[in-house]
C-alpha positions in Angstrom: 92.7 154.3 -15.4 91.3 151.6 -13.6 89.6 151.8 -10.2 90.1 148.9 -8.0 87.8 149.0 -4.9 90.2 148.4 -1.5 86.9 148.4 0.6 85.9 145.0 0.6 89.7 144.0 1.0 89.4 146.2 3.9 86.4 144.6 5.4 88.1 141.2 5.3 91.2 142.2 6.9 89.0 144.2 9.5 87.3 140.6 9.8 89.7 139.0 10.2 92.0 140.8 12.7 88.2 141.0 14.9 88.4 137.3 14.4 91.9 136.8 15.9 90.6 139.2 18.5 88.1 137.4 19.7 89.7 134.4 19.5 92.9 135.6 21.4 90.7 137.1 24.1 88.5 133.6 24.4 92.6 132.1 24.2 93.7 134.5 27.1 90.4 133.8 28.8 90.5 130.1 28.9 94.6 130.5 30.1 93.2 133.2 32.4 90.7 130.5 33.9 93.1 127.7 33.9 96.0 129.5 35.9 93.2 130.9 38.5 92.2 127.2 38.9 95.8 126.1 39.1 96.0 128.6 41.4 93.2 127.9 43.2 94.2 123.9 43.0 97.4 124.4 44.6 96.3 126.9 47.3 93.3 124.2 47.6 96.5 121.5 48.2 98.4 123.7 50.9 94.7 124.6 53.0 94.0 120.6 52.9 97.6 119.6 53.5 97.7 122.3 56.5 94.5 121.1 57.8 95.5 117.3 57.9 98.7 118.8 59.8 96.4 120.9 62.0 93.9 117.5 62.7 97.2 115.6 63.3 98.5 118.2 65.8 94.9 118.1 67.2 95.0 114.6 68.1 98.3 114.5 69.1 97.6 117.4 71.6 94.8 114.9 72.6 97.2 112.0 73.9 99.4 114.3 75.2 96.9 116.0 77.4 95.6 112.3 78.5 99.2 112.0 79.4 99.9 115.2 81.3 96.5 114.4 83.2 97.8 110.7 83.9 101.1 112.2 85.0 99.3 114.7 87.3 97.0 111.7 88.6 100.4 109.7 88.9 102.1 112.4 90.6 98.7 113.0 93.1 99.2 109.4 93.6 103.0 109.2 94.8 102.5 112.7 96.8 99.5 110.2 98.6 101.8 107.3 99.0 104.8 109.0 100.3 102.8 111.3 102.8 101.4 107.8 103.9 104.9 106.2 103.8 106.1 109.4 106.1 103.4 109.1 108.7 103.9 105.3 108.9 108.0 106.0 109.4 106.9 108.7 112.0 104.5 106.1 114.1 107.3 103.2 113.3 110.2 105.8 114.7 107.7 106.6 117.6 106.8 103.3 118.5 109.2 102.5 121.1 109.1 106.1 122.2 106.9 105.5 125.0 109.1 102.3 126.0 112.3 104.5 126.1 110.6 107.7 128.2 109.2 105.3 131.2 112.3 103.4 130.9 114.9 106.9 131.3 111.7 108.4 133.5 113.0 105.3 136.1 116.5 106.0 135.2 116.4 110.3 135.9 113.9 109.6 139.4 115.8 110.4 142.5 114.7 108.8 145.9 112.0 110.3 147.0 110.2 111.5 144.5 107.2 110.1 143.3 104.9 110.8 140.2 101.1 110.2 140.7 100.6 111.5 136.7 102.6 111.1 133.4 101.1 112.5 130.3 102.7 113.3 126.8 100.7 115.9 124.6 102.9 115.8 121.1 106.3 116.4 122.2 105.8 118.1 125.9 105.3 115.5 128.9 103.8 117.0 131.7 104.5 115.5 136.0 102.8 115.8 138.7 104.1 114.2 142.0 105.5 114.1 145.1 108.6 114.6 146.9 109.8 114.8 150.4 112.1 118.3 150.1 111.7 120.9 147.4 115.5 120.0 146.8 114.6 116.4 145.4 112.6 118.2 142.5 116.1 120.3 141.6 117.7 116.9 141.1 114.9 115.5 139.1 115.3 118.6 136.9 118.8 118.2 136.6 118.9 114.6 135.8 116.5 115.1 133.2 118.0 117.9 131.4 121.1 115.7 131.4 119.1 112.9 129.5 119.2 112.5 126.0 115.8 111.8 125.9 114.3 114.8 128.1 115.2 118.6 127.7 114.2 121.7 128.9 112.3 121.1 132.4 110.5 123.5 133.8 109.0 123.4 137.2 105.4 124.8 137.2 104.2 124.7 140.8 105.0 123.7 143.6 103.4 123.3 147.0 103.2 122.2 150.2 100.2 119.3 150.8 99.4 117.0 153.4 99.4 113.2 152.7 98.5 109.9 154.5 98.9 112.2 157.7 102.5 113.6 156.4 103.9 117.0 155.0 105.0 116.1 151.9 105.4 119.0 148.5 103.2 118.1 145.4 104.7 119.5 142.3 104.0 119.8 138.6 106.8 120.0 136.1 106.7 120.3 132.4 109.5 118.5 129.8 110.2 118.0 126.3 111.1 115.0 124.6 113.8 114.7 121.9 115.0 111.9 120.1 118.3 110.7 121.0 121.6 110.6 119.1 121.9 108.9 116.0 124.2 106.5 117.3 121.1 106.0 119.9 118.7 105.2 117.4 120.9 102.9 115.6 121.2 100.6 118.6 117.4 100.8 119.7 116.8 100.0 116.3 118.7 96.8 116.3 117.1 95.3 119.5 113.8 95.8 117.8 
């Protein structure tokens, strides 16, 4: 009978499959390492793409808040202009107010009456004069709430006072002054 030894043959194969072992795991390794740097490389290329999105949105965010602030500086600016353009239509509209009130003032004045002081606070004139009968000062309120310049009188006092020697009744009235019809305004503003 003949004895063949299977050891060596054993030790070869056992070799061997160590060798295709080691070199699948240094194989599965290196494909290991090559898709985590793959992996790594792409999710490198989505943080650097999303941060040149993210420095883009930055700077755009930039202009648009130099914008906003010029629009709110803009905006400041017109708010300025037109409150300026308001007051100046307000004094140009009032201009010829005082004109107007001396001018109706002469118009609304019965015979004897006389003012010694006109004064306009705002919207309210204030009178003081003199008359010769208490009855005088009725008309004078009448006439002016009849104007379309004058409204609301309202006598404040009135009393009896001597003058040059004569009995005469000082009295202080109170008024407020409107602006006319539109129609009115249209036709003062045309004689301007």
């Amino acid at each position: 009978m003949i004895r063949i030894n299977l050891l060596p043959h054993r030790e070869e194969k056992r070799k061997a499959r160590r060798q295709q072992f080691f070199v699948l795991t240094g194989l599965v390794a290196v494909l290991a390492g090559l898709i985590v740097f793959l992996g790594y490389s792409i999710i490198a290329g989505y943080i650097s793409t999303q941060d040149e999105r993210n420095e883009f949105l930055k700077k755009e965010i930039a202009v648009l808040d130099k914008q906003i602030a010029e629009i709110k500086r803009l905006r400041e600016q017109t708010q300025s202009l037109l409150s300026r353009k308001q007051i100046i239509e307000s004094l140009q509209a009032d201009r010829a107010e005082a004109v107007y009130l001396l001018n109706e003032m002469v118009k609304q004045m019965p015979e004897g009456v006389y003012l010694k002081m006109l004064k306009q606070d705002g919207r309210r004139i204030q009178m003081v004069g003199y008359t010769q009968s208490n009855a005088r000062v009725s008309t004078l309120m009448r006439n002016l709430e009849a104007s379309p310049w004058l409204e609301a009188p309202q006598l404040q006092e009135i009393k009896a006072v001597t003058l040059d020697k004569r009995r005469v009744s000082e009295f202080s009235l109170t008024a407020m002054l409107t602006r006319p019809p539109v129609a009115g305004e249209q036709g003062g503003g045309a004689k301007q």
